[in-house]
MDAnalysis code that builds the backbone (N, CA, C; Angstrom):
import MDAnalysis as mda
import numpy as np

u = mda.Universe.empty(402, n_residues=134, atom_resindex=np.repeat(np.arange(134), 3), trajectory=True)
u.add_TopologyAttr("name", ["N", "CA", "C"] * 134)
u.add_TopologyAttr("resid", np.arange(1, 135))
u.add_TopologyAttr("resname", ["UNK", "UNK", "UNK", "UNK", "UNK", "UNK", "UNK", "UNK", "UNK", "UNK", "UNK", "UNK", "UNK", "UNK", "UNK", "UNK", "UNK", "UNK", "UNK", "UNK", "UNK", "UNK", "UNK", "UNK", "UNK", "UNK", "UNK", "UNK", "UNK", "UNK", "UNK", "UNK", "UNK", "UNK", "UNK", "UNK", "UNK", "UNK", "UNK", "UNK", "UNK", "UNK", "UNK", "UNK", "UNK", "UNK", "UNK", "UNK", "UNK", "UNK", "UNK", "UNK", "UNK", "UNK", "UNK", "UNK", "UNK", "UNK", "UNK", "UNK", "UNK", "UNK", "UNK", "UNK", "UNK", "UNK", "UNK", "UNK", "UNK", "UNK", "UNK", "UNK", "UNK", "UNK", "UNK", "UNK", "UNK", "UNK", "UNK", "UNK", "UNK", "UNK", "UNK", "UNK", "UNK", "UNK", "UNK", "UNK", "UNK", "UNK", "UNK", "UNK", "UNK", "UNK", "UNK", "UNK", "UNK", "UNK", "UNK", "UNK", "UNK", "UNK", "UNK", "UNK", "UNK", "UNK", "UNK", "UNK", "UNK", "UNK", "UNK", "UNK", "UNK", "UNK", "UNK", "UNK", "UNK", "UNK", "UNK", "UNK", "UNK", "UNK", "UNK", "UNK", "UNK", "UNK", "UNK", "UNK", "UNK", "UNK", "UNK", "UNK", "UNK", "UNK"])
u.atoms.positions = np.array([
    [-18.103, 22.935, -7.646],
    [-16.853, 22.400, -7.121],
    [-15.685, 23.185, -7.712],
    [-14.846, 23.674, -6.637],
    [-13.633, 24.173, -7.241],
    [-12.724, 22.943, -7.984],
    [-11.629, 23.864, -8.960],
    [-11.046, 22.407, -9.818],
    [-9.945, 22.422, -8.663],
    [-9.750, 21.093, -9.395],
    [-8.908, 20.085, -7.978],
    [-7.162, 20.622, -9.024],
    [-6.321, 21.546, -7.848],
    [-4.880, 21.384, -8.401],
    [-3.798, 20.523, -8.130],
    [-3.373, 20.278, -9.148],
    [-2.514, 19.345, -9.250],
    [-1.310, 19.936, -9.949],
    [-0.169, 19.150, -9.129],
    [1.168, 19.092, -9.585],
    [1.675, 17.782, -10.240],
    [2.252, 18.015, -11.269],
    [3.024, 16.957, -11.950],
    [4.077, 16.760, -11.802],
    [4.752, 15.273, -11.247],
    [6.015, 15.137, -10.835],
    [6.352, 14.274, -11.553],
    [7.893, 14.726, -12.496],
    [7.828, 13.140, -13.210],
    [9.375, 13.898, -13.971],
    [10.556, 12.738, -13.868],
    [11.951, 13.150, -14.499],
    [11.893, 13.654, -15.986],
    [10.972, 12.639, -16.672],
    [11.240, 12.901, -18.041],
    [9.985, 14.349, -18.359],
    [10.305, 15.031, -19.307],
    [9.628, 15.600, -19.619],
    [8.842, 15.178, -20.440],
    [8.709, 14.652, -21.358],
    [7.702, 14.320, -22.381],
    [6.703, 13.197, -21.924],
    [6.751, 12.481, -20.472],
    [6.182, 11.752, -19.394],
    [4.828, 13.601, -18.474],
    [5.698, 14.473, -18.093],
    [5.156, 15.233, -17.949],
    [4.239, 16.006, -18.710],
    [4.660, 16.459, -19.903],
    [3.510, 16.755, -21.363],
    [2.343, 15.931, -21.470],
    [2.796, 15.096, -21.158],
    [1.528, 14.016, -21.817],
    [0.820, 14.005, -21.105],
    [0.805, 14.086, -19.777],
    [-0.083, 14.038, -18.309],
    [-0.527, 15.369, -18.307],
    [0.202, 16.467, -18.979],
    [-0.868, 17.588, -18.392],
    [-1.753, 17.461, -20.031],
    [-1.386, 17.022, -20.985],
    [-2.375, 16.569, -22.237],
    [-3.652, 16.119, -21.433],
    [-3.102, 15.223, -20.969],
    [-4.355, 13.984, -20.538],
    [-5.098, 14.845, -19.661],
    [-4.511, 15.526, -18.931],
    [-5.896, 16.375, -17.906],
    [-6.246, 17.624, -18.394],
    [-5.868, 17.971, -19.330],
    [-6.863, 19.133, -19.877],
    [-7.750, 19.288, -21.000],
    [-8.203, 17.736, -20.658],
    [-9.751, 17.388, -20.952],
    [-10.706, 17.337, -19.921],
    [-9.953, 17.289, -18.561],
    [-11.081, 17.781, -17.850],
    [-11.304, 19.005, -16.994],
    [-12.711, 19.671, -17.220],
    [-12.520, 21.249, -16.742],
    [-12.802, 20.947, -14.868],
    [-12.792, 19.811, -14.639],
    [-12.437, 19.719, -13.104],
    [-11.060, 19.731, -12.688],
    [-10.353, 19.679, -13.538],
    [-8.726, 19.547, -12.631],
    [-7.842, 21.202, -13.254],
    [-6.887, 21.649, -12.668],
    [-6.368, 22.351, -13.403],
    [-4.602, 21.941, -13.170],
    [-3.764, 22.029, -13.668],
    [-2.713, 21.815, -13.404],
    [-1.770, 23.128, -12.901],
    [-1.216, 23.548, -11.214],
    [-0.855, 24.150, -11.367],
    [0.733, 24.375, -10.963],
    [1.529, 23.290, -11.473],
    [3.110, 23.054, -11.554],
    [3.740, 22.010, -12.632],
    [4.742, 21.646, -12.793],
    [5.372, 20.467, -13.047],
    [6.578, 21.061, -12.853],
    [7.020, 19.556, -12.322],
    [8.645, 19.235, -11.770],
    [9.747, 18.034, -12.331],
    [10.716, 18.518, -12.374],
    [11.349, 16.997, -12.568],
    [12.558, 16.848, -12.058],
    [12.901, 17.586, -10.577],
    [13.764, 17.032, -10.197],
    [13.267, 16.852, -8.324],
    [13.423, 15.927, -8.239],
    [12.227, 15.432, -7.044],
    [13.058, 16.076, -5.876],
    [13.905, 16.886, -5.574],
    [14.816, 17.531, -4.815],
    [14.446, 18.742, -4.010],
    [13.515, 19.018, -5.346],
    [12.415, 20.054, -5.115],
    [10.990, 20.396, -4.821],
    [10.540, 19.085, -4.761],
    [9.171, 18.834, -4.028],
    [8.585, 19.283, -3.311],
    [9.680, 19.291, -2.211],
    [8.929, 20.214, -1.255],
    [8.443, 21.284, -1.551],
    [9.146, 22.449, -2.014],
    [9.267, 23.745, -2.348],
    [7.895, 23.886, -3.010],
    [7.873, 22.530, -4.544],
    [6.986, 23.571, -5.280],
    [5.587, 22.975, -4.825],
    [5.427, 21.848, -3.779],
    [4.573, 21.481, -3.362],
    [3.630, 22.366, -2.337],
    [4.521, 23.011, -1.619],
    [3.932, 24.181, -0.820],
    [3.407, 25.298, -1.607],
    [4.301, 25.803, -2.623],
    [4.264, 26.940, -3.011],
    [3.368, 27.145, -3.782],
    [3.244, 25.988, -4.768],
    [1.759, 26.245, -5.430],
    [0.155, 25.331, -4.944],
    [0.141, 25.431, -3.917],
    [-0.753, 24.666, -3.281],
    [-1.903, 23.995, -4.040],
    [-0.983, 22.612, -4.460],
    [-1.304, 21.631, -5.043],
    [-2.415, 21.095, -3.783],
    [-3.269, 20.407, -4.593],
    [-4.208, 19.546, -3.619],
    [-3.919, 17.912, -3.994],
    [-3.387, 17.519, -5.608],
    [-3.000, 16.305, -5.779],
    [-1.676, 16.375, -6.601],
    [-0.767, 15.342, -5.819],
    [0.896, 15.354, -6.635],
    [0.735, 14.097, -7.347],
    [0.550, 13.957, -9.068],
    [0.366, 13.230, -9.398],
    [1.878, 13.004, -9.690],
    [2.348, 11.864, -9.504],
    [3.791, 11.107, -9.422],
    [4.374, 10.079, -10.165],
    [5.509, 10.306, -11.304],
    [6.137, 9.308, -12.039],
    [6.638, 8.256, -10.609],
    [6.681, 7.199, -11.028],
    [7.201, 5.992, -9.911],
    [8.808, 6.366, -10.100],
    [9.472, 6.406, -11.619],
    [10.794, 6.230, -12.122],
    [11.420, 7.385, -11.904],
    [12.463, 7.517, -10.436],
    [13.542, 8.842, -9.893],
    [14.558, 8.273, -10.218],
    [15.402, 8.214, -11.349],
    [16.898, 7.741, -11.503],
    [17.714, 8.077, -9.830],
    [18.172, 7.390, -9.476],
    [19.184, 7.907, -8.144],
    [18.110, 8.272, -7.129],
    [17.055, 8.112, -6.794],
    [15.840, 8.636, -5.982],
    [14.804, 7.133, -5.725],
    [14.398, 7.378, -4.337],
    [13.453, 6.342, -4.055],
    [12.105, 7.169, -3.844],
    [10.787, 6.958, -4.473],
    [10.180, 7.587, -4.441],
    [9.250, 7.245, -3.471],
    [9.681, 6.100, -2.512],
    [8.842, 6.287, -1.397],
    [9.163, 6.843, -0.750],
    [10.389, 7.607, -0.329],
    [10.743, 8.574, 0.642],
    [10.451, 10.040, 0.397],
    [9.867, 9.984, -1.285],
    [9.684, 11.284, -1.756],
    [8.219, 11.361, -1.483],
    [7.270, 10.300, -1.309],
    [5.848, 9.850, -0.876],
    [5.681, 10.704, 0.772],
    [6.567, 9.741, 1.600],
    [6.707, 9.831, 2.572],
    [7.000, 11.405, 3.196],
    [7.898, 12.229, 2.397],
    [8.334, 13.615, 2.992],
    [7.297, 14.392, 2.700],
    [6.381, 14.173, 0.988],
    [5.223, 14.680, 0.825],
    [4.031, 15.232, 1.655],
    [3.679, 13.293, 2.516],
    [2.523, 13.093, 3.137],
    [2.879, 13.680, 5.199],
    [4.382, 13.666, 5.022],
    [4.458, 14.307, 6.217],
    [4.360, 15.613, 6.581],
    [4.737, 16.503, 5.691],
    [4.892, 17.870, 5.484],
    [3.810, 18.481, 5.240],
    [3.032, 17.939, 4.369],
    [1.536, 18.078, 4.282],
    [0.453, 17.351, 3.344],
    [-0.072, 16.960, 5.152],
    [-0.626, 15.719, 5.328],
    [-2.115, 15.740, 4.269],
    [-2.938, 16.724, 4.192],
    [-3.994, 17.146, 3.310],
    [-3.696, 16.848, 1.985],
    [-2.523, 17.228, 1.796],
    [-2.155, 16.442, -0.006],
    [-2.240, 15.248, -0.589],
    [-3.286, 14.596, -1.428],
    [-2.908, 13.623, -2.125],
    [-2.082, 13.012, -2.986],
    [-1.785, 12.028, -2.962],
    [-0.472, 11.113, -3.712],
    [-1.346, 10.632, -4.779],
    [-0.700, 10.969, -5.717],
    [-1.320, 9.982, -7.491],
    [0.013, 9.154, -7.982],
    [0.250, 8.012, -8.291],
    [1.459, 7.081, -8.483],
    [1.143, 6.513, -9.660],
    [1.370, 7.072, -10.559],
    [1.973, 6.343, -12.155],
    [2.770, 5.403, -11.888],
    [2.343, 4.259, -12.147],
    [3.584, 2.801, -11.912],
    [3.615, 1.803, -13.352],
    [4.401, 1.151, -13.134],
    [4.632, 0.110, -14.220],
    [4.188, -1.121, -13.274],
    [3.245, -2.176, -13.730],
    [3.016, -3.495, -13.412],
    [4.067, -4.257, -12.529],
    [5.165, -4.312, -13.183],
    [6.282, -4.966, -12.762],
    [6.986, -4.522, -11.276],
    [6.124, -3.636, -10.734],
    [7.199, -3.413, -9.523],
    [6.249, -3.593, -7.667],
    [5.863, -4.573, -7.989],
    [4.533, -5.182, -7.247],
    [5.526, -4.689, -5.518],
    [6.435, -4.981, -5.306],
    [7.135, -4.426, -4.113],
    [7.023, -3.152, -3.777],
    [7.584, -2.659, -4.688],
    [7.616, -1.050, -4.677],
    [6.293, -0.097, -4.605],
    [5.165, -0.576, -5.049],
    [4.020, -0.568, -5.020],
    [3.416, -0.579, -3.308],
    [3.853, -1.733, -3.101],
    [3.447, -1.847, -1.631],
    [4.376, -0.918, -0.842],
    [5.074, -0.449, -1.254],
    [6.194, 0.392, -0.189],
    [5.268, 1.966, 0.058],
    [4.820, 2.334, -1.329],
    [4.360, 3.396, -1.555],
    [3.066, 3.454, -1.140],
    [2.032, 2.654, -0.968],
    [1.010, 2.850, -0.656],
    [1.039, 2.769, 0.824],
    [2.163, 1.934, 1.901],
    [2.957, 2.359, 2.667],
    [2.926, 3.708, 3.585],
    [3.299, 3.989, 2.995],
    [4.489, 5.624, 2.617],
    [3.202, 6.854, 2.470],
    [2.365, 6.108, 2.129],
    [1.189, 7.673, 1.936],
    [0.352, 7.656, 0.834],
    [0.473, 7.065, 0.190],
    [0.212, 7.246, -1.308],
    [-1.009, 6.860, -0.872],
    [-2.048, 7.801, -2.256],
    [-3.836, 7.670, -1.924],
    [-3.864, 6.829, -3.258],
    [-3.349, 6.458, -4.217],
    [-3.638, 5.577, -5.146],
    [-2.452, 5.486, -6.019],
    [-2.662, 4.433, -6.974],
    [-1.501, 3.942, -8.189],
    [-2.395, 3.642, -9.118],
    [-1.804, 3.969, -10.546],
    [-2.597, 4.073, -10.874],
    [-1.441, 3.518, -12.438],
    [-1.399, 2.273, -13.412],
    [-0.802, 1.840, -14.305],
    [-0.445, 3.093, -15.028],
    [1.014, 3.022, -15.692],
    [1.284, 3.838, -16.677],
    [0.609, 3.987, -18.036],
    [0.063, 2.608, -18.161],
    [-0.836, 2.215, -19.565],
    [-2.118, 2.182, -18.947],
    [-3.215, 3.272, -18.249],
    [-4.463, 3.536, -18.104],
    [-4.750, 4.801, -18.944],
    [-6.366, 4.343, -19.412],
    [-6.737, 5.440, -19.862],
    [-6.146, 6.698, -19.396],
    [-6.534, 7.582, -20.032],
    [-6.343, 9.401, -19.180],
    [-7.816, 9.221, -18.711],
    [-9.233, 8.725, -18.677],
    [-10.200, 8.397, -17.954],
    [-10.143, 8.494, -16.631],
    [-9.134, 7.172, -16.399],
    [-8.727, 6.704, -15.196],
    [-7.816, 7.452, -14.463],
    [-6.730, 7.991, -15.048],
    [-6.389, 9.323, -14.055],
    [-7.241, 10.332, -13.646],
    [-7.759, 10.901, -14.618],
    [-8.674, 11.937, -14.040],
    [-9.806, 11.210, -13.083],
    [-10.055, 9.989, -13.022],
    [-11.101, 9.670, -11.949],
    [-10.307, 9.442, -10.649],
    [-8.978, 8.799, -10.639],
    [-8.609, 8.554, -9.735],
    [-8.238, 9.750, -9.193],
    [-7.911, 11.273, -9.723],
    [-7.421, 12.619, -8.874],
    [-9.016, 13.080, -8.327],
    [-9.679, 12.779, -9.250],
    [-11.206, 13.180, -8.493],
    [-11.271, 12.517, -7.039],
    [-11.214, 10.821, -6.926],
    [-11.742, 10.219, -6.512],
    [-10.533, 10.808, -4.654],
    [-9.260, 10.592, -4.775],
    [-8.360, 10.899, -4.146],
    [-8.724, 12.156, -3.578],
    [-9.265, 13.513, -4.294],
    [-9.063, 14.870, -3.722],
    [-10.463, 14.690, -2.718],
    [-11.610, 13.855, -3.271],
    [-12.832, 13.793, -1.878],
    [-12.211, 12.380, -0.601],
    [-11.341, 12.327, -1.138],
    [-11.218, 11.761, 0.010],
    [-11.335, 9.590, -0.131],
    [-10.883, 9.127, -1.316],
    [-10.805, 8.052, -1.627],
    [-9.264, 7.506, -2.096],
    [-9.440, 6.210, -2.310],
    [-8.430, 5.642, -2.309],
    [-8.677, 4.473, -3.672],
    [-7.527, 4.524, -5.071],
    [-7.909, 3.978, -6.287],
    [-6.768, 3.120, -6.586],
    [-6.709, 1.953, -6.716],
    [-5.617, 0.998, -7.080],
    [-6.352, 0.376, -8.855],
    [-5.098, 0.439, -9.263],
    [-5.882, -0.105, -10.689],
    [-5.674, -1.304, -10.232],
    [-7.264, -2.172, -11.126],
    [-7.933, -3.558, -10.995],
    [-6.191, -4.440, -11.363],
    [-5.956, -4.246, -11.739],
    [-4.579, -5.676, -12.264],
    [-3.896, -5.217, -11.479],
    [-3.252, -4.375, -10.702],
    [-2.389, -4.311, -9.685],
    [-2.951, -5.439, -8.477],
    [-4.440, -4.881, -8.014],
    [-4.351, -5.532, -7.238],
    [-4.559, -7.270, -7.264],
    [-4.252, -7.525, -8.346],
    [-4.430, -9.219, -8.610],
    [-3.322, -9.815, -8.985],
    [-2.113, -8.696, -9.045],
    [-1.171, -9.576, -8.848],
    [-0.321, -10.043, -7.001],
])
């Protein structure tokens, strides 16, 4: 299996560090961007032909279901990965909505990300267990 690329989208940087930490424990994924100003998505989404945009939920001044949405329209083959916080059970539903192939808690293992970009790039769909029970 080729490794599955991924782009990291996320304002803060040290939110971004930590996520490409967390996936380069596994020699299935490789990371090949990060971004943090969602303005630019498009661009580096094409350009480095990401196969999964793993995604901070939190765009100061930005709704990130429209940033979901321009993603999954532009190109449709790309998977959505959604780092969320518990608390935004609306917004959640907007995004999965909008395109998104999974969400996935800000407080999950790095396990669970890397299964959920696996699980997303063949072609699945991963909601963490307490999301969906609230």
């Amino acid at each position: 299996m080729n490794k599955v690329k991924v782009l990291i989208a996320a304002k803060n940087s040290l939110v971004r560090k930590d996520i490409c930490t967390l996936l380069e424990v596994s020699n299935q994924i490789k990371v090949v961007g990060e971004i943090s100003d969602a303005g630019t998505i498009e661009n580096h989404v094409s350009g480095n032909k990401a196969d999964v945009v793993v995604m901070d939920m939190d765009w100061p001044g930005m709704d990130e279901t429209e940033i979901v949405r321009m993603i999954r329209k532009n190109n449709i083959d790309i998977k959505v990965v959604i780092l969320a916080d518990q608390n935004y059970k609306t917004r959640i539903l907007h995004n999965l909505k909008a395109g998104a192939n999974s969400i996935i808690l800000k407080k999950a293992m790095s396990t669970d990300l890397i299964s959920a970009i696996l699980t997303v790039y063949e072609g699945g769909y991963v909601l963490y267990p307490s999301i969906v029970r609230t």
